[in-house]
MDAnalysis code that builds the backbone (N, CA, C; Angstrom):
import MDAnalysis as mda
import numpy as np

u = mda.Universe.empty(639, n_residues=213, atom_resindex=np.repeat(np.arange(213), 3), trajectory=True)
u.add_TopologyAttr("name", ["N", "CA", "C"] * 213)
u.add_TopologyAttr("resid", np.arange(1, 214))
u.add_TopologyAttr("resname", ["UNK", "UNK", "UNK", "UNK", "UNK", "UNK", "UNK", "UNK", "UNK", "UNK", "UNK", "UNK", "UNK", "UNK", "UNK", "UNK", "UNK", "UNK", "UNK", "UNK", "UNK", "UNK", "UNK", "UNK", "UNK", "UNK", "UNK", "UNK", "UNK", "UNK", "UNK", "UNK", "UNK", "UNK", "UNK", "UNK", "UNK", "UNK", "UNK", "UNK", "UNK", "UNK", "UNK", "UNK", "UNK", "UNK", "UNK", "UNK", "UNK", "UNK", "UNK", "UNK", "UNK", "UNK", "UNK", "UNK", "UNK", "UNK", "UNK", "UNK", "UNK", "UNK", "UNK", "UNK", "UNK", "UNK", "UNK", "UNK", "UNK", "UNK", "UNK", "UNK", "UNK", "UNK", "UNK", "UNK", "UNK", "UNK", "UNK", "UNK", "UNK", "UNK", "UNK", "UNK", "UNK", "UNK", "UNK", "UNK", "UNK", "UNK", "UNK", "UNK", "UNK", "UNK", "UNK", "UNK", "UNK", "UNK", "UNK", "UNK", "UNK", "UNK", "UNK", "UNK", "UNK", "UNK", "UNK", "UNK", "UNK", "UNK", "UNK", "UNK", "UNK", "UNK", "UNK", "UNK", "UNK", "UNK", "UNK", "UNK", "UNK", "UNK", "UNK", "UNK", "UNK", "UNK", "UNK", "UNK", "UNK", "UNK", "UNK", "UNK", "UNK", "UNK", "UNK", "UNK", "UNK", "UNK", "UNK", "UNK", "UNK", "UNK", "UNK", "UNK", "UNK", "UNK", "UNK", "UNK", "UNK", "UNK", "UNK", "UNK", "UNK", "UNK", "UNK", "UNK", "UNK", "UNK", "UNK", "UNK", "UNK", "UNK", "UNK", "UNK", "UNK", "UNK", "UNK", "UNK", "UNK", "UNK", "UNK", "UNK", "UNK", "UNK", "UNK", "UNK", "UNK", "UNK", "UNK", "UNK", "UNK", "UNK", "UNK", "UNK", "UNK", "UNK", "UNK", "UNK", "UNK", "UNK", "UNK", "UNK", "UNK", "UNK", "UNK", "UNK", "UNK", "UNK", "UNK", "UNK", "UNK", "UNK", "UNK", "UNK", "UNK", "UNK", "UNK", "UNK", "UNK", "UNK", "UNK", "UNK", "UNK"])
u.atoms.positions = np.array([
    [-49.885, -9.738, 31.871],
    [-48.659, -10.504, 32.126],
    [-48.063, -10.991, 30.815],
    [-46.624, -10.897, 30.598],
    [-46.258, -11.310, 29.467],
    [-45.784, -13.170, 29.265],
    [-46.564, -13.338, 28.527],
    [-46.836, -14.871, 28.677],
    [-44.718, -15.530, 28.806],
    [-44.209, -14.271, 27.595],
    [-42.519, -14.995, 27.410],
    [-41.604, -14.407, 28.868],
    [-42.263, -13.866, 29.694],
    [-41.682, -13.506, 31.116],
    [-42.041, -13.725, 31.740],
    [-41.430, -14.933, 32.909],
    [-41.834, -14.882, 33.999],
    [-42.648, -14.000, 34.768],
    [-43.346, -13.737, 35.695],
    [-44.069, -12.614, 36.415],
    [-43.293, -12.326, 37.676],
    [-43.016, -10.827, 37.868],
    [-42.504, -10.521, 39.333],
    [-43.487, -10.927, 40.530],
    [-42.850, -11.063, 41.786],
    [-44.038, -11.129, 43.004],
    [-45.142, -10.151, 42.442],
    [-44.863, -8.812, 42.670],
    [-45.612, -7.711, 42.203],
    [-46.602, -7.820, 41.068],
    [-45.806, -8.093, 40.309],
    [-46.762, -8.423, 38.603],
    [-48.065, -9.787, 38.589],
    [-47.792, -10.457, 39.731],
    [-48.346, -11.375, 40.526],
    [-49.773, -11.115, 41.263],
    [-49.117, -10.536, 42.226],
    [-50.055, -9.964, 43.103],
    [-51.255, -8.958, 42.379],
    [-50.637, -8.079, 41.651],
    [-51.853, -7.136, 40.971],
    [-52.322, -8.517, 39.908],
    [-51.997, -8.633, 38.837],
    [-52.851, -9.674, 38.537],
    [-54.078, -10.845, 38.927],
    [-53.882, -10.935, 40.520],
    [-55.113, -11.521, 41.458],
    [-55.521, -10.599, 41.846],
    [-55.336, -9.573, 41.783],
    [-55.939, -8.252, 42.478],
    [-56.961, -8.010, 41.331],
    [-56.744, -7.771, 40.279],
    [-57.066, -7.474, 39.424],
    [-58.583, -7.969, 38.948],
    [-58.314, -9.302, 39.074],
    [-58.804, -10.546, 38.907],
    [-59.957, -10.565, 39.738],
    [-59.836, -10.336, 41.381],
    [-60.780, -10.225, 42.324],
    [-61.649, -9.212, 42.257],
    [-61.189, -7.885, 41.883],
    [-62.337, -6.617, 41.751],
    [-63.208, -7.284, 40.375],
    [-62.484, -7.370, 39.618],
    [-64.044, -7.939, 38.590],
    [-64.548, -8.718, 38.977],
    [-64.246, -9.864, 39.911],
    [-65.237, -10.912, 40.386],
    [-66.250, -10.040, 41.245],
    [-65.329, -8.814, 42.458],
    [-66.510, -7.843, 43.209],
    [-67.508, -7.142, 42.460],
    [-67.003, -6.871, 40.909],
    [-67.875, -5.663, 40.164],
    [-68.960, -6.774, 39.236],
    [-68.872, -7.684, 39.654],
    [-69.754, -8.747, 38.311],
    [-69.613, -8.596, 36.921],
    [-68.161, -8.268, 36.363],
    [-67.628, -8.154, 35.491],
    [-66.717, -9.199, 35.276],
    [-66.565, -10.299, 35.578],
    [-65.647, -11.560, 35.537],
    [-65.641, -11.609, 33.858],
    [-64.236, -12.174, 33.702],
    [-63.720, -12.052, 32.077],
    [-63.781, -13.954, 31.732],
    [-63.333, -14.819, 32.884],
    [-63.292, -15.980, 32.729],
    [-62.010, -16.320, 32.023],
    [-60.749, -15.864, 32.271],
    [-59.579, -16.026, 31.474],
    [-58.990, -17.931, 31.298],
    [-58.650, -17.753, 30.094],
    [-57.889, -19.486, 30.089],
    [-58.953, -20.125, 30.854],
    [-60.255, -20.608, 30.389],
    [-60.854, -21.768, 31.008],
    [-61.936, -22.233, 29.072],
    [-60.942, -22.192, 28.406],
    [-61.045, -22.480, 26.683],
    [-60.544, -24.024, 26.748],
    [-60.736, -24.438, 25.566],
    [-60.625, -25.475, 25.378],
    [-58.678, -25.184, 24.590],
    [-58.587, -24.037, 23.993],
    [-57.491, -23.930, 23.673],
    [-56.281, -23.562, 24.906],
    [-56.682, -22.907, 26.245],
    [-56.060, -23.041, 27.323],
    [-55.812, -24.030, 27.960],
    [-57.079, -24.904, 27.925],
    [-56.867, -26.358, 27.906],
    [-55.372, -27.425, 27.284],
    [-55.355, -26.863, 26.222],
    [-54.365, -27.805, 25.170],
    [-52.923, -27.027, 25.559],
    [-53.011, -25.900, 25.755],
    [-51.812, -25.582, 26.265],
    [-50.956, -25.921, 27.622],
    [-52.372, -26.157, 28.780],
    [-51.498, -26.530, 29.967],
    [-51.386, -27.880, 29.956],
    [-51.529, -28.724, 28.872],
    [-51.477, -30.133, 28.849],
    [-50.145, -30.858, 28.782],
    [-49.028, -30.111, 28.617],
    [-47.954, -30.508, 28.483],
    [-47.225, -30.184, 30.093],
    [-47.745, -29.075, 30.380],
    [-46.916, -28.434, 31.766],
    [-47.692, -27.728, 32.377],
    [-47.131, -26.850, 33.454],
    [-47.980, -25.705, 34.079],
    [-46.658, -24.866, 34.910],
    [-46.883, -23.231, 34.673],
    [-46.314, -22.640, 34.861],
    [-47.511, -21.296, 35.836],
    [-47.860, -21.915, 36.585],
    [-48.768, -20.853, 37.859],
    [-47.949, -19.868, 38.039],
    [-48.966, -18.682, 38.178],
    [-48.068, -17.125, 38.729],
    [-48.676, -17.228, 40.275],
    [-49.335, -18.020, 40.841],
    [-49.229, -18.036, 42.096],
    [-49.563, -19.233, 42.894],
    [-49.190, -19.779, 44.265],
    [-49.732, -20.101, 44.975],
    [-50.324, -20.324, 45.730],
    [-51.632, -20.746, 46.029],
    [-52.700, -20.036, 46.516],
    [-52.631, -21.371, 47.788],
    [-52.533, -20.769, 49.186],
    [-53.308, -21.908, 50.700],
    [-54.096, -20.633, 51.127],
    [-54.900, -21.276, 51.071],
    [-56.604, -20.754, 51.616],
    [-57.185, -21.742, 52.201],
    [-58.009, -21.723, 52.837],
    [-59.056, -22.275, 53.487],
    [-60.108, -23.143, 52.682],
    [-60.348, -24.137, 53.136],
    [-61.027, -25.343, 52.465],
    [-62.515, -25.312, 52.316],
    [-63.341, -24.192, 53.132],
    [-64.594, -23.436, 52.874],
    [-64.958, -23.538, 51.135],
    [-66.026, -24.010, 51.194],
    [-66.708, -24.278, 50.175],
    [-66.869, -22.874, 49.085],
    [-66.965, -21.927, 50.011],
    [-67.432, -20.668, 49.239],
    [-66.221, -19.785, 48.300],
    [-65.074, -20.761, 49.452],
    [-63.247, -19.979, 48.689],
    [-63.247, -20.576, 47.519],
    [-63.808, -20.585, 46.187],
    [-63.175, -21.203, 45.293],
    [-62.095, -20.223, 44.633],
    [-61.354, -20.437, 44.790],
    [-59.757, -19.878, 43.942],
    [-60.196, -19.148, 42.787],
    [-60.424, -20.106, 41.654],
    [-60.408, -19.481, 40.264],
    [-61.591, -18.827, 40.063],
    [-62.575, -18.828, 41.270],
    [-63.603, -18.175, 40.794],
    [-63.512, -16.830, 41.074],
    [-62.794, -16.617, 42.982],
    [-62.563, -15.330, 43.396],
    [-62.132, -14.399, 42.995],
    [-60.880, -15.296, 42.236],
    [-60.090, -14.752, 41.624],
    [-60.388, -14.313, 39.942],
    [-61.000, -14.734, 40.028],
    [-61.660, -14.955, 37.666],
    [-60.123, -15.019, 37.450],
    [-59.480, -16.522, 37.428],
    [-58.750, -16.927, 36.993],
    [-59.141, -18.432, 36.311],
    [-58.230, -19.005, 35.650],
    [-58.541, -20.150, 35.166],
    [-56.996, -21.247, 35.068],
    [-57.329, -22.584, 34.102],
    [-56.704, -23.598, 34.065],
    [-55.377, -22.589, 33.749],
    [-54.305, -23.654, 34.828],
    [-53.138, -23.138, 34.937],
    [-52.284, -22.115, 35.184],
    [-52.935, -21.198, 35.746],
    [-52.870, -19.926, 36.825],
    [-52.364, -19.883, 38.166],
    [-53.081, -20.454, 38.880],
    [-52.871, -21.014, 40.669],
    [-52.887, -22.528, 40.578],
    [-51.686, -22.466, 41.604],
    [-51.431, -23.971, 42.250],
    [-52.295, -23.704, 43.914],
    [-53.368, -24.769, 44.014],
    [-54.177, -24.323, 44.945],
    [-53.530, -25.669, 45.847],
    [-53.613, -24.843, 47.109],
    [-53.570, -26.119, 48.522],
    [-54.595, -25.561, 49.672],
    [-55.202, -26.474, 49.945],
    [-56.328, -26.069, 50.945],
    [-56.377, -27.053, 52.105],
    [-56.670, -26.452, 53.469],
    [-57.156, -27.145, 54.399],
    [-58.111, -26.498, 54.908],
    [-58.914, -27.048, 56.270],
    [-59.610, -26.201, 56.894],
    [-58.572, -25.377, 58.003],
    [-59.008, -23.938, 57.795],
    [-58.365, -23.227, 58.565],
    [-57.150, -22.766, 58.533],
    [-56.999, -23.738, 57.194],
    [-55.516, -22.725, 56.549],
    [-54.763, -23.274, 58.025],
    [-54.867, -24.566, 57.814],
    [-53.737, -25.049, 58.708],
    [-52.656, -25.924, 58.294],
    [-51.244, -25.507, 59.324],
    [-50.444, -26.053, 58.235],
    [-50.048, -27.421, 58.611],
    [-49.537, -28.446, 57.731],
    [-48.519, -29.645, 58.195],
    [-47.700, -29.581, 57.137],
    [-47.447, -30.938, 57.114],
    [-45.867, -31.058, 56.141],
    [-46.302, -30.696, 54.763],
    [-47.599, -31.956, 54.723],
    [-47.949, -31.909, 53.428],
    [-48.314, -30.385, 52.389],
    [-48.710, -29.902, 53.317],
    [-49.061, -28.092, 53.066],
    [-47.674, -27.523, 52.769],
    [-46.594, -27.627, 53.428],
    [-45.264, -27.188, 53.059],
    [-44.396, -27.948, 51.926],
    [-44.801, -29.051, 51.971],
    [-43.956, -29.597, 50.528],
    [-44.901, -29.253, 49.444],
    [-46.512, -29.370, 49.300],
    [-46.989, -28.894, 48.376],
    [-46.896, -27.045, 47.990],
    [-46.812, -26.338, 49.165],
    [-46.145, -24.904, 48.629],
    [-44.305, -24.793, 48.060],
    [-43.772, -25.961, 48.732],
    [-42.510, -25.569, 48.251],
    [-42.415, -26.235, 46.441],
    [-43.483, -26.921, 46.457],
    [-43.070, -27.707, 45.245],
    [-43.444, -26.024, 44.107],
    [-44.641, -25.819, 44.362],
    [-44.756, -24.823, 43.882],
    [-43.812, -23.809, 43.662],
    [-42.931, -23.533, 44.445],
    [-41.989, -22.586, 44.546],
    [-41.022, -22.788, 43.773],
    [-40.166, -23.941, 44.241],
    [-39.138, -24.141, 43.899],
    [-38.585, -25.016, 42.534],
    [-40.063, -26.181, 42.351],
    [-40.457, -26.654, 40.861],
    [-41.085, -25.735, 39.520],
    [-42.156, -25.034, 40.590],
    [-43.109, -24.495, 39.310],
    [-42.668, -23.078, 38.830],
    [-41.866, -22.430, 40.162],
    [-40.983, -21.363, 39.824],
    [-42.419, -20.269, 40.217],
    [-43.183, -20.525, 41.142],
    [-44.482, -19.322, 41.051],
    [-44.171, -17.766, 41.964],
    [-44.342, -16.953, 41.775],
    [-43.526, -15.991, 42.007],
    [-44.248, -15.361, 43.437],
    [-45.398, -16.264, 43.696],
    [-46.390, -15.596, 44.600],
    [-46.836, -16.519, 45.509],
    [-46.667, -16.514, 46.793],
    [-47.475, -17.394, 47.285],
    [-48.759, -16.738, 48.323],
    [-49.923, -17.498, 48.254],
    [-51.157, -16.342, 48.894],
    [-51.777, -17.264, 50.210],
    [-51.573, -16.969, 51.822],
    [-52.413, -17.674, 52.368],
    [-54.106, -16.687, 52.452],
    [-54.697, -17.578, 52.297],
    [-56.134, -17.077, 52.063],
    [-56.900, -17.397, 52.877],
    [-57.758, -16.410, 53.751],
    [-58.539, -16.283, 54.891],
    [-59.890, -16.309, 55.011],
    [-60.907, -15.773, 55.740],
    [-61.746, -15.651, 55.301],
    [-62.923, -15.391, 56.218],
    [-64.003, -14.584, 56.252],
    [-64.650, -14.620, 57.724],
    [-65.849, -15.361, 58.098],
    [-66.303, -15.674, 59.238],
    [-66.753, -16.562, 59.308],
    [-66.302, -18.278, 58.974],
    [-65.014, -18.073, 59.533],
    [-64.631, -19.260, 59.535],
    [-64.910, -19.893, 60.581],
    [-65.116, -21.438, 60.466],
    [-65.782, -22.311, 61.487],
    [-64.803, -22.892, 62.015],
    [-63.224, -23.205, 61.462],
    [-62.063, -23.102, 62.447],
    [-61.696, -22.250, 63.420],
    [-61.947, -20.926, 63.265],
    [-61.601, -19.919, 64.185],
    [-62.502, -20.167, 65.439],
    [-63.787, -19.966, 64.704],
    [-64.060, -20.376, 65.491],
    [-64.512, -21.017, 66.321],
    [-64.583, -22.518, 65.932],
    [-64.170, -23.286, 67.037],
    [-63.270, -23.117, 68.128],
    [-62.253, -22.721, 67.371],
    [-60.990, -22.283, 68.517],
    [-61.172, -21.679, 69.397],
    [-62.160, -20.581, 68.938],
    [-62.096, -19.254, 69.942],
    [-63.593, -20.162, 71.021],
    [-64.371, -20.904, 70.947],
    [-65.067, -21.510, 71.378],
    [-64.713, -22.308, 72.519],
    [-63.789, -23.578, 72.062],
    [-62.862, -24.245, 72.960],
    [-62.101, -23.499, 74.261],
    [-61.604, -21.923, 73.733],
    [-60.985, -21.653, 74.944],
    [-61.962, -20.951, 75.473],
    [-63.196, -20.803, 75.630],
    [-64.198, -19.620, 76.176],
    [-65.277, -21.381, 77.084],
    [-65.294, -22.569, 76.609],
    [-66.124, -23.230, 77.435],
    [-65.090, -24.479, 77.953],
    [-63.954, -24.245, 76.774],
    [-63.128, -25.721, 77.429],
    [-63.154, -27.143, 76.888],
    [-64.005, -27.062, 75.850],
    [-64.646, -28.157, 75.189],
    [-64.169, -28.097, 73.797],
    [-63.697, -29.219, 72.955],
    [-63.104, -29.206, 71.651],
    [-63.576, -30.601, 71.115],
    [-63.609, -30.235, 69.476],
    [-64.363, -30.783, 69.116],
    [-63.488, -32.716, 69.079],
    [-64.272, -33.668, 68.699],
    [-63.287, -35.103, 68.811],
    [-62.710, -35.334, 67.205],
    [-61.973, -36.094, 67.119],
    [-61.525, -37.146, 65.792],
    [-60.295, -35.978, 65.576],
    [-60.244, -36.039, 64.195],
    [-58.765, -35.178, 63.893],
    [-59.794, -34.104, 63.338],
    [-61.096, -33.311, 63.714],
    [-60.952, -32.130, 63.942],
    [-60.410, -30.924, 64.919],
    [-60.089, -31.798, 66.298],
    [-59.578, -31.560, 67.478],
    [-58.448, -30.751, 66.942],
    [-58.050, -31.552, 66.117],
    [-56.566, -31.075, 65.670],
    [-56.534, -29.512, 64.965],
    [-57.091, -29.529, 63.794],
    [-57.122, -28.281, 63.752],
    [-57.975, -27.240, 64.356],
    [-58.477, -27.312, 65.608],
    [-58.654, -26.701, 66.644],
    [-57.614, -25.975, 67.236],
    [-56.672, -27.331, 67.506],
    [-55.324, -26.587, 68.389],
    [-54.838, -25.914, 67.164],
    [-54.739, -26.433, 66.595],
    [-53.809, -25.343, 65.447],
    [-53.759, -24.013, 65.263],
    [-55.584, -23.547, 65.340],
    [-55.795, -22.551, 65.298],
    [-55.776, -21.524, 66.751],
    [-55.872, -22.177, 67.573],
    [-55.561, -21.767, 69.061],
    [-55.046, -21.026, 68.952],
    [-53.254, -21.103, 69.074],
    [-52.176, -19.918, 69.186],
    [-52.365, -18.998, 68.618],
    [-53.117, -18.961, 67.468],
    [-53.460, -17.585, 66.332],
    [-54.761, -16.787, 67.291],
    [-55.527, -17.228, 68.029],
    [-56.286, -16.897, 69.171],
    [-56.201, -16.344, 70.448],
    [-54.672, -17.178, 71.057],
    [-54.506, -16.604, 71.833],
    [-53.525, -15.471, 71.913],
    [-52.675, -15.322, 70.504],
    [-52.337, -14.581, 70.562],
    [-52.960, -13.130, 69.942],
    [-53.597, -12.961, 69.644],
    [-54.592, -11.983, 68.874],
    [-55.519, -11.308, 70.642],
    [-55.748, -12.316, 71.347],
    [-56.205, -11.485, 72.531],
    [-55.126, -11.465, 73.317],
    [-54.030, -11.800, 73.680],
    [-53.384, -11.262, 74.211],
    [-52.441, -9.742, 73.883],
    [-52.793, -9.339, 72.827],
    [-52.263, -8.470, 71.953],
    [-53.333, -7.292, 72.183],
    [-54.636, -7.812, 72.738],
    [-56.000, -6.853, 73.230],
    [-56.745, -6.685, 71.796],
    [-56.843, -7.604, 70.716],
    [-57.039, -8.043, 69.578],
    [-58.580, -8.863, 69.921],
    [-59.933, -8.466, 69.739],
    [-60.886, -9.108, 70.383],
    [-62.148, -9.692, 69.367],
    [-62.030, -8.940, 68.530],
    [-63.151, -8.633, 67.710],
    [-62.923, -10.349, 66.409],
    [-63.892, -10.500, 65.816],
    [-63.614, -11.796, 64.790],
    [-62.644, -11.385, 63.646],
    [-63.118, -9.839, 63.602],
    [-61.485, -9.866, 62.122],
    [-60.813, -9.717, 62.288],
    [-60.280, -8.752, 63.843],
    [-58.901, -8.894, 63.965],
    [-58.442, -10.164, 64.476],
    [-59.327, -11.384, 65.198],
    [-58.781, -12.741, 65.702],
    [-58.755, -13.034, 63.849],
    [-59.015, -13.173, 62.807],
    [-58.920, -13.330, 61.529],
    [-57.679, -13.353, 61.189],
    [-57.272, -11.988, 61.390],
    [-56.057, -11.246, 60.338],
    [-54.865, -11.503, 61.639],
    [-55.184, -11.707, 62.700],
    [-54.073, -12.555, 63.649],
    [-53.501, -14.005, 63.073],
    [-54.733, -14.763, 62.876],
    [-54.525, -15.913, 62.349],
    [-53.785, -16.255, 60.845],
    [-54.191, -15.047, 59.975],
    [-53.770, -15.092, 58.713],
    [-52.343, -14.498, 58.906],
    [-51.997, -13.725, 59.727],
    [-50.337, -13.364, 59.443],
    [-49.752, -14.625, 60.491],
    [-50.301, -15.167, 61.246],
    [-49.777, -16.571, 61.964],
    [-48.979, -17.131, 61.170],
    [-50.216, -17.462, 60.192],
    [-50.034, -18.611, 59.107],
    [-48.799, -17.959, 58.566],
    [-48.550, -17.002, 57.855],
    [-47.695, -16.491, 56.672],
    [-46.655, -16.661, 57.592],
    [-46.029, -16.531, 58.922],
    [-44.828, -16.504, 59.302],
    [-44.598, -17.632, 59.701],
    [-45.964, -18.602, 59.843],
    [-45.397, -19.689, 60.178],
    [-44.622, -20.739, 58.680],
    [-44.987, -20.204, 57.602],
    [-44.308, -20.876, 56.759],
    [-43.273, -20.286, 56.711],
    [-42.655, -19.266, 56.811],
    [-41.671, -18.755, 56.563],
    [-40.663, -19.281, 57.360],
    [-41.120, -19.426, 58.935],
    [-39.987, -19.959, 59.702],
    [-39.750, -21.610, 59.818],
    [-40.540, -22.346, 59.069],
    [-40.809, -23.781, 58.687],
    [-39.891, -24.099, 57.725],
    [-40.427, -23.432, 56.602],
    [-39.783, -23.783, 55.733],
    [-38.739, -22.954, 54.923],
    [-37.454, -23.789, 54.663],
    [-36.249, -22.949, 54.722],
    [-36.462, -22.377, 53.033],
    [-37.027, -23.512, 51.964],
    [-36.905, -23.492, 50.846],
    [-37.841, -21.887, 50.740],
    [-38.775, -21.574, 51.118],
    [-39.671, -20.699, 50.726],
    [-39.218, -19.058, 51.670],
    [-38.423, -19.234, 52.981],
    [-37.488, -18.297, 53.160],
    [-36.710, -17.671, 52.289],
    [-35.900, -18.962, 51.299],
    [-35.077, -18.202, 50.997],
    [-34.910, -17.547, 49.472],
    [-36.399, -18.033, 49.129],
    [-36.808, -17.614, 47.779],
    [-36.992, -15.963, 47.850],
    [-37.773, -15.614, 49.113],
    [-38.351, -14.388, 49.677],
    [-37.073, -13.891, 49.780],
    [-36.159, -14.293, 50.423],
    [-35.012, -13.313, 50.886],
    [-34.278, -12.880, 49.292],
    [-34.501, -13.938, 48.653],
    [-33.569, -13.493, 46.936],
    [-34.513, -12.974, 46.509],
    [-35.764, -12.174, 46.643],
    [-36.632, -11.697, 45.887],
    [-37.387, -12.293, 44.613],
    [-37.162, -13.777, 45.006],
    [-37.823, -14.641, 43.926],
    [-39.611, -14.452, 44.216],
    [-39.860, -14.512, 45.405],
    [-41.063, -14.687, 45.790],
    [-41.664, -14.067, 46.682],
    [-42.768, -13.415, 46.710],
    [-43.178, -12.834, 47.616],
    [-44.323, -14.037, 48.653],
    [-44.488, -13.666, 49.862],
    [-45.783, -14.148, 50.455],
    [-46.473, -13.321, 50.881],
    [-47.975, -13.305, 50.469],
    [-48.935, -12.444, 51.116],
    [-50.358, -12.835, 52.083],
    [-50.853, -12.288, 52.605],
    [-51.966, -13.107, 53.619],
    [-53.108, -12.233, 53.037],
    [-54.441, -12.266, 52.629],
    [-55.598, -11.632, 52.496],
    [-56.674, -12.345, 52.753],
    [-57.247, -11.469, 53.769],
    [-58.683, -11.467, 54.446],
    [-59.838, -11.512, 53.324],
    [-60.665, -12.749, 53.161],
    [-61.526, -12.467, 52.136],
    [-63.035, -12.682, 52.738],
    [-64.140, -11.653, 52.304],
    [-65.159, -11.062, 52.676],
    [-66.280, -12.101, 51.835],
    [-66.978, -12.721, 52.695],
    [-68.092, -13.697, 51.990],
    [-68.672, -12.410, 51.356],
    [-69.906, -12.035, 52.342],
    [-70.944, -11.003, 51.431],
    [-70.766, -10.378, 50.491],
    [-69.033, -9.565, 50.379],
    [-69.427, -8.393, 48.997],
    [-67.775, -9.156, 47.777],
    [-67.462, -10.496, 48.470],
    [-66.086, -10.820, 47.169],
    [-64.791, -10.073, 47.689],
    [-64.746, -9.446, 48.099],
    [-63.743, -8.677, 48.036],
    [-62.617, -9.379, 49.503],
    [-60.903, -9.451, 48.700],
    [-59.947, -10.077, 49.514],
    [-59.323, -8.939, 50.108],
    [-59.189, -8.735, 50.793],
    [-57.866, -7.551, 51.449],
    [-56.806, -7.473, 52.521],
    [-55.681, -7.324, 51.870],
    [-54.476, -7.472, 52.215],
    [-54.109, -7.355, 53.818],
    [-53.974, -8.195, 54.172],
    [-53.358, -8.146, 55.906],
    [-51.825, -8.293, 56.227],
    [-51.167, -9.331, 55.508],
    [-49.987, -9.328, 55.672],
    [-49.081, -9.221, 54.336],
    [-47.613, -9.034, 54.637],
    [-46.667, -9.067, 52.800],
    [-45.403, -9.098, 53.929],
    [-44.867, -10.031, 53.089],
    [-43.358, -10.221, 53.212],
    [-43.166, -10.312, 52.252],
    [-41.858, -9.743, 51.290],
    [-41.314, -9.685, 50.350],
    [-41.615, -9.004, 49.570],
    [-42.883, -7.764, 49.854],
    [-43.768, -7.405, 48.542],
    [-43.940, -5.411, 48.882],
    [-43.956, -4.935, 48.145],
    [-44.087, -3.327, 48.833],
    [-45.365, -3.554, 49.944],
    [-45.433, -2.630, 50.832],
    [-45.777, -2.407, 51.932],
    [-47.037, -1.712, 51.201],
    [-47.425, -1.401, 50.232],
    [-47.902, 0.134, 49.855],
    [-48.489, -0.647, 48.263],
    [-49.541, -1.595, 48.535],
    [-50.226, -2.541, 47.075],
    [-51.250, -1.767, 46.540],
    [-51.056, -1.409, 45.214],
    [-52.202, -0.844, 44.724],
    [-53.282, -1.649, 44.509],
    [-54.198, -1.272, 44.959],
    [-55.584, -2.013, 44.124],
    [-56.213, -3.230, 45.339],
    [-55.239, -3.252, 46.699],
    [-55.951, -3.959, 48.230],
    [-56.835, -3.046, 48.833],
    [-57.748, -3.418, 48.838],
    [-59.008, -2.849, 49.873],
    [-58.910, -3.288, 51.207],
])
């Protein structure tokens, strides 16, 4: 990436792509996590992406990714669920930090899903404001079997393109970045056992990504 150019969606996307196969090959480079990368993002930060993923202990961002300080603007919940705060912190990203990418990030064996998928199979959900993102994740459930969608990765990659359209139709600021080709959004399924993220959904981005498994 050329540090004096902005990055395209594209130039974006392969760059975490990039980033993730060496984390799969145990070849991680550890980029910008110096003490001199340090001194540079101390004045500002200019992220080539935005990363909402899932609040799972095992998603760490800069690690999946072998990225470092000042790279990704990270927002996390469990279950990659959204509220306001999730949408003003992606739009800030967008529309402040100028990031050319935004990534919802998935993952299997998630204990939101399934809960969800739990709740509607005995009827029972969990109490306090985990309840909540229970329902949240619901509709991404029920619509994934009503679609004849049964299995945990495709209820997964139901849930992960949920998410991506549900920001899109939420929020106007991050619509209309996508529609001017400022920004792409993408959804990727990421694999505990072997590292590896792969592409489920793209709006704004070729259909046809080199280097998604």
């Amino acid at each position: 990436m050329n540090e004096t150019q902005p990055p395209t969606p594209r130039d974006a996307f392969d760059l975490l792509i990039a980033g993730n196969q060496r984390f799969v090959d145990g070849t991680p480079e550890h980029p910008n996590q110096d003490a001199t990368r340090r001194t540079e993002t101390a004045p500002s930060q200019q992220p080539f992406a935005v990363l909402f993923g899932c609040s799972d202990s095992r998603l760490a961002a800069e690690i999946i990714f072998d990225r470092g300080l000042g790279d990704l603007f990270v927002v996390r919940t469990a279950g990659h669920v959204t509220g306001t705060e999730v949408l003003g912190s992606i739009e800030f990203g967008v529309s402040v930090l100028n990031a050319p990418l935004v990534v919802v990030l998935g993952h299997d064996s998630c204990g939101a899903v399934a809960a969800a998928c739990s709740a509607l199979e005995n009827g029972q959900t969990p109490g306090g404001f985990v309840r909540d993102i229970v329902e949240r994740v619901t509709p991404s459930v029920l619509a994934a079997r009503a679609a004849g969608r049964e299995s945990a990765e495709e209820i997964l990659a139901e849930h992960i393109e949920h998410t991506v359209d549900l920001l899109l139709d939420r929020s106007r600021v991050l619509a209309d970045a996508v529609a001017a080709g400022r920004t792409a959004v993408v959804g990727l399924s990421y694999r505990l056992a072997d590292g590896s993220a792969r592409l489920v959904a793209t709006r704004g981005l070729d259909a046809a990504v080199t280097g998604a498994s």
